[in-house]
C-alpha positions in Angstrom: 0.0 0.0 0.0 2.8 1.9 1.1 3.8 2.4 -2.8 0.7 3.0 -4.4 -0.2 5.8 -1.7 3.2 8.0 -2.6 3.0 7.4 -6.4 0.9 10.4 -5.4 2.8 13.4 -5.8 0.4 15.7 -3.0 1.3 13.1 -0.8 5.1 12.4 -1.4 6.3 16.2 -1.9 6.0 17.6 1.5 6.9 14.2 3.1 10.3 14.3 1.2 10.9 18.2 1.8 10.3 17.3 5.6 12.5 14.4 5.5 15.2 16.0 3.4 15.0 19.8 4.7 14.8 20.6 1.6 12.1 23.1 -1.1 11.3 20.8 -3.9 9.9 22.8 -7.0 8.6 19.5 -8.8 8.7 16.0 -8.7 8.6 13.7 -11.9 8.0 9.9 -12.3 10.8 8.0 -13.9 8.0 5.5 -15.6 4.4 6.8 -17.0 2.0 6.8 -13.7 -0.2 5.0 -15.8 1.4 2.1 -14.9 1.2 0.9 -11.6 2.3 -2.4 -10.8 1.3 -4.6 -7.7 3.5 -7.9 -7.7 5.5 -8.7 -4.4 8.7 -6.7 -6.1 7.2 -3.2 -5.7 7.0 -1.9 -2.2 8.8 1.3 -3.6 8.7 5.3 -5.3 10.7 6.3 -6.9 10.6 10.1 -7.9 13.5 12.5 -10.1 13.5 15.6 -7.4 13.8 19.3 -8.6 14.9 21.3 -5.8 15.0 24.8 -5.7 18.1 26.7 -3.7 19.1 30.3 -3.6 21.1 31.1 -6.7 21.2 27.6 -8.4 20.5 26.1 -11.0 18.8 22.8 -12.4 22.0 21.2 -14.0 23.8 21.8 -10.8 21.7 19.6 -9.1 23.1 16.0 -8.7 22.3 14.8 -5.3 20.7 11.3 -5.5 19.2 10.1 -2.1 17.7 6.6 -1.1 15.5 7.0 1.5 15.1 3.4 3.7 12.2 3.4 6.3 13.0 0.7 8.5 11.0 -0.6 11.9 13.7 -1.9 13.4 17.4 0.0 14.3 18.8 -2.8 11.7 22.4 -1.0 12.9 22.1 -1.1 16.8 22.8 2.0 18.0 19.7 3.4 19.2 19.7 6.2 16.5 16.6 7.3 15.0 17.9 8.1 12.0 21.4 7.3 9.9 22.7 9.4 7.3 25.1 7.9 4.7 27.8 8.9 1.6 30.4 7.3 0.1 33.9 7.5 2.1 37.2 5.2 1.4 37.8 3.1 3.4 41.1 3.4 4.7 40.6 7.2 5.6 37.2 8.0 6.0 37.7 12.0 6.3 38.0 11.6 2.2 34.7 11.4 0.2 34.3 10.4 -3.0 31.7 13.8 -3.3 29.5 12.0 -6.0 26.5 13.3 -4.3 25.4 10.1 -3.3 23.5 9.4 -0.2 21.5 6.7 1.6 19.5 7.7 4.8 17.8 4.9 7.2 14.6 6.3 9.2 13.7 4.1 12.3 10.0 4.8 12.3 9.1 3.2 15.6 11.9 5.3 17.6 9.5 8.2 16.1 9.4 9.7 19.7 13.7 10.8 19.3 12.9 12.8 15.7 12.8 16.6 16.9 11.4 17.4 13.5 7.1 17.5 14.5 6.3 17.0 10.8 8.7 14.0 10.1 7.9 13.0 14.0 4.0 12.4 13.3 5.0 10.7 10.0 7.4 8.4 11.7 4.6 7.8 14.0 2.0 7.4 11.7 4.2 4.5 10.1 4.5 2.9 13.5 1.1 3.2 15.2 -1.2 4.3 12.1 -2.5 6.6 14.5 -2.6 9.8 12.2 -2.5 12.9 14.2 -1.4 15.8 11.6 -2.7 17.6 8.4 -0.1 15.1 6.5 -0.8 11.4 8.1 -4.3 12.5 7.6 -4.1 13.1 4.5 -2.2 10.0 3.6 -5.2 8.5 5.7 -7.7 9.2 3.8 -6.2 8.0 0.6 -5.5 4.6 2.1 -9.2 4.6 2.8 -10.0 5.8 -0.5 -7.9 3.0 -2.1 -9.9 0.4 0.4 -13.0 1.7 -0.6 -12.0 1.2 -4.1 -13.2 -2.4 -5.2 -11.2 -2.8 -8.3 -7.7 -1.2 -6.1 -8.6 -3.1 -2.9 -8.7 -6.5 -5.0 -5.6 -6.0 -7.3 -4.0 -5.2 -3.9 -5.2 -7.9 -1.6 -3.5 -9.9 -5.0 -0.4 -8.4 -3.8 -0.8 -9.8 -0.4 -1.0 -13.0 -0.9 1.7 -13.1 -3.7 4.2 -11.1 -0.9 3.2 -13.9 1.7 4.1 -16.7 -0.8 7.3 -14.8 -1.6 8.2 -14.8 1.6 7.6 -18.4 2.4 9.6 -19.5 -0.4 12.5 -18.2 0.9 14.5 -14.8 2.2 13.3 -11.7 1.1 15.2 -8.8 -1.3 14.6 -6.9 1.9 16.7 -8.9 3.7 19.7 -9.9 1.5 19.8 -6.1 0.8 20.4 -5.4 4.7 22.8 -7.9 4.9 24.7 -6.3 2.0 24.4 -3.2 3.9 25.7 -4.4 6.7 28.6 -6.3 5.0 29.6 -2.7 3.6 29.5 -1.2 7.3 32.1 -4.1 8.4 29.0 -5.1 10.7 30.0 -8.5 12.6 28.3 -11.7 11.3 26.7 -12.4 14.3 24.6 -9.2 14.4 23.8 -9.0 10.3 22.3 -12.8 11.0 20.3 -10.6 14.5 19.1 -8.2 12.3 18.8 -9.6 8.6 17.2 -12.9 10.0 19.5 -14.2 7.6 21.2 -17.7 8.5 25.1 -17.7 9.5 26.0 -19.4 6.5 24.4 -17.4 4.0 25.8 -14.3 5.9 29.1 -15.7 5.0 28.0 -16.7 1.9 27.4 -13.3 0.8 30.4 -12.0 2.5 32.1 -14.2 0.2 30.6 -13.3 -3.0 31.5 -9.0 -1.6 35.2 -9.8 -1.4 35.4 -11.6 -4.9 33.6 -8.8 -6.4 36.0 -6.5 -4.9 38.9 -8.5 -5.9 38.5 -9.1 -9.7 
C-alpha cells in the first residue's frame, strides 16, 4: 500500500521536503503513472526531485538520495535516523563527493525525531494513529484506495503473492540489509540478528562482496 499511496505526488512532496529539509519545486515519475504495478517486487517510489536553492541552477543539481524506512534500528545504536555517503575506506575523512547518499529512518523510535512534521510521519508509520494535516491526508487515501473495489482486490492480489514470496525463501529486503551491513564491516553475528539471515548465507554473501572486490 505503502507504494501505491506515494506514487501520489500531494502526498510524497512535502513528506520528502520534511524528510530531506529541503524546497522541492517538482517532482517527476521516472515510468508513465499510468502504470502501476502490484507484484511482491514493488514496495517502492521512486521520484526524479527538482529542488529549488538560492542562486542555483537545475543542472547543478546532482544529489541522489535513497531513502530506507525501516522498523527496526537494523544498525544497533539506538539512533533514529542514519545518514550515509560514500567514504574510502582506509581514511574515511575523504569522500568520493559524488552526491550520493543513503539515509535509514527508524519509524518506531519516532518519539527521538525533533522534527514534529517528520515526528507524526514516523509515527503514523508505526502506530497508524494519524494525528497531523499530513498522516491524515495519507489516511484518507488509504481509505479511499480500500474503498475502491477494483484497487482493494488488485492489492489484496499483492498480499498474498508477498506472503508466498516470503515463504519460499529470504526476502530482497533482507539480502539487501545484509549487503548493507557487510559494507558497514558489521559483525556476522549481528547481520544474521538483524537480517534474519542464516550464519552461512551471511558468510555466503560476504564471500561473494570480497570476490567482487577482488576481480
Amino acid at each position: 500500500m505503502f507504494g501505491l499511496v506515494f506514487s501520489n505526488k500531494h502526498i510524497a512532496k512535502p513528506f520528502i521536503e520534511h524528510l530531506l529539509n529541503i524546497k522541492i519545486d517538482h517532482l517527476e515519475t521516472p515510468i508513465p503513472e499510468a502504470v502501476l504495478s502490484y507484484d511482491a517486487e514493488h514496495k517502492g517510489v521512486r521520484y526524479d526531485v527538482f529542488a529549488l536553492s538560492k542562486g542555483g541552477y537545475y543542472t547543478s543539481l546532482k544529489e541522489q538520495y535513497v531513502i530506507f524506512l525501516c522498523p527496526m534500528d537494523i544498525f544497533g545504536r539506538g539512533l533514529p535516523c542514519y545518514h550515509f555517503e560514500n567514504r574510502a575506506s582506509e581514511d574515511p575523512s575523504i569522500t568520493l563527493g559524488d552526491l550520493s547518499y543513503k539515509n535509514f529512518y527508524i519509524f518506531k523510535r519516532y518519539e527521538k525525531f525533533t522534527d514534529p512534521v517528520v515526528k507524526a510521519y514516523m509515527k503514523y508509520f508505526a502506530t497508524r494513529n494519524a494525528d497531523s494535516r499530513e498522516t491524515k491526508t495519507i489516511n484518507d487515501q488509504v481509505s479511499l484506495y480500500k474503498a475502491d473495489t477494483l484497487i482493494r482486490n488488485k492489492y489484496m492480489t499483492y498480499e498474498i503473492d508477498l506472503h508466498e514470496s516470503e515463504e519460499k525463501g529470504k526476502t530482497k529486503a533482507q539480502v539487501e540489509t545484509a549487503v548493507t551491513m557487510l559494507a558497514d564491516g558489521e559483525p556476522v553475528e549481528k547481520i544474521v540478528k538483524y537480517s534474519r539471515l542464516s550464519e552461512e548465507e551471511v558468510l555466503k554473501l560476504r564471500e561473494s562482496s570480497m570476490e567482487s572486490a577482488t576481480k
